[in-house]
mmCIF file of the C-alpha atoms, coordinates in Angstrom:
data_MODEL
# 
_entry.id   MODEL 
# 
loop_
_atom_site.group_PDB 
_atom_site.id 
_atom_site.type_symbol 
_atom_site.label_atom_id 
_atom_site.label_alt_id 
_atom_site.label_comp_id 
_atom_site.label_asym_id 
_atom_site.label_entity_id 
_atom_site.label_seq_id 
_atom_site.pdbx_PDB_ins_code 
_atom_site.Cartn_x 
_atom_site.Cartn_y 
_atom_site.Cartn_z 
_atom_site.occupancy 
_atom_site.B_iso_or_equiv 
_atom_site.pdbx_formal_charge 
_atom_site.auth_seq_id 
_atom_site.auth_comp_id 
_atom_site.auth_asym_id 
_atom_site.auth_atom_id 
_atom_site.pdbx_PDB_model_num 
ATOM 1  C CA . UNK A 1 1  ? 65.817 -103.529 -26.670 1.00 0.00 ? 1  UNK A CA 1 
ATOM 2  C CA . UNK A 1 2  ? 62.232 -103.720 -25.169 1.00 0.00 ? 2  UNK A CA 1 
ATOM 3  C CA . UNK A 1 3  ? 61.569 -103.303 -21.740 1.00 0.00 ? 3  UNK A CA 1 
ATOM 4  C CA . UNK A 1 4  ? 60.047 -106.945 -21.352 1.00 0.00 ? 4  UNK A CA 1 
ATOM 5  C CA . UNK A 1 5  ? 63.449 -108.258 -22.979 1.00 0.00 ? 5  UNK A CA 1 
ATOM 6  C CA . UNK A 1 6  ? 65.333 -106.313 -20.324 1.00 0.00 ? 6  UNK A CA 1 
ATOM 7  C CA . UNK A 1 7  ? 63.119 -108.083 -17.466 1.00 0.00 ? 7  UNK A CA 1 
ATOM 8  C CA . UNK A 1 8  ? 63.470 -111.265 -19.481 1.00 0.00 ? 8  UNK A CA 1 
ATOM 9  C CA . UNK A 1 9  ? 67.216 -111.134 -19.186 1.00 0.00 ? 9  UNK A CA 1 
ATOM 10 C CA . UNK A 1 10 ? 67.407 -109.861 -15.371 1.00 0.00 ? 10 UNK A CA 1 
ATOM 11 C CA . UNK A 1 11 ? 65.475 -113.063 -14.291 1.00 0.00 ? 11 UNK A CA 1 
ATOM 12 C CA . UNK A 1 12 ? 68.018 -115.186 -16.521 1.00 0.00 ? 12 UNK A CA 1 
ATOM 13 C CA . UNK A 1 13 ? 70.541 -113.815 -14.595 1.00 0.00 ? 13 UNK A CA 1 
ATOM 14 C CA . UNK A 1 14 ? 69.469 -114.492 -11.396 1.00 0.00 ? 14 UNK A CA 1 
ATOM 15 C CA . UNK A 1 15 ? 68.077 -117.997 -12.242 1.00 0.00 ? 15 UNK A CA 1 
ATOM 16 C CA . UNK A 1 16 ? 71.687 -118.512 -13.595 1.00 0.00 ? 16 UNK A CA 1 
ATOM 17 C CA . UNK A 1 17 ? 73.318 -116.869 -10.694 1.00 0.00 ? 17 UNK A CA 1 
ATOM 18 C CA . UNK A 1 18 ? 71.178 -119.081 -8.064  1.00 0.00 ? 18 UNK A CA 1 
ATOM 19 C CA . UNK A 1 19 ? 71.841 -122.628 -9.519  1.00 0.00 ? 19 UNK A CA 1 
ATOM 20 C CA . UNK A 1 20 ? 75.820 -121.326 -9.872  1.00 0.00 ? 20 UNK A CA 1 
ATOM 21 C CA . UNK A 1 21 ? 75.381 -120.526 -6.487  1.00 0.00 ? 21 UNK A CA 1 
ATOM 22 C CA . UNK A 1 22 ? 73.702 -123.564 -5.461  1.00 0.00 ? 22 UNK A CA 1 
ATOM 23 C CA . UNK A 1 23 ? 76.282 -125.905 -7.496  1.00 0.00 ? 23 UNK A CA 1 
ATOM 24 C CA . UNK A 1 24 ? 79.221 -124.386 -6.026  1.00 0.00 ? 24 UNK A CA 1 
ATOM 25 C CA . UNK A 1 25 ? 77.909 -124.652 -2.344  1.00 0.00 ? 25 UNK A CA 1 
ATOM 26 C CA . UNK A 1 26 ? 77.559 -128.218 -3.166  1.00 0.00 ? 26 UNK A CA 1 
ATOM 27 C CA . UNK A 1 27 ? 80.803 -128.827 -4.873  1.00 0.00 ? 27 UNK A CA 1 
ATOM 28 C CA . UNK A 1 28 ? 82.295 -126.717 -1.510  1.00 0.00 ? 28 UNK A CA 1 
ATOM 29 C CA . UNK A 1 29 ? 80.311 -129.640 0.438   1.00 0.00 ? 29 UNK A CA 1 
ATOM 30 C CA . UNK A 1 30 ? 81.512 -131.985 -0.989  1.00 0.00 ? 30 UNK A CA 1 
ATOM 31 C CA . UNK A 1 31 ? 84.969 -131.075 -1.948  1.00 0.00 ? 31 UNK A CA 1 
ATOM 32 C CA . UNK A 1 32 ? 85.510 -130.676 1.917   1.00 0.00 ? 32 UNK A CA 1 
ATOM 33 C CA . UNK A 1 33 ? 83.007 -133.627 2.613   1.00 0.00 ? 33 UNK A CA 1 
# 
């Protein structure tokens, strides 16, 4: 695997980890609404 297809995945991740992160702070929200 190339180095740019390492960085490539990495950002995934933490594009994928933020809106998990941002979907579950608003399910929390609402959940206890």
């Amino acid at each position: 695997m190339t180095t740019s297809n390492k960085i490539g995945l990495t950002i995934l991740k933490m594009v994928f980890g933020a809106i998990a992160a941002l979907l579950f702070v608003r399910w929390v929200l609402w959940a206890t609404g």
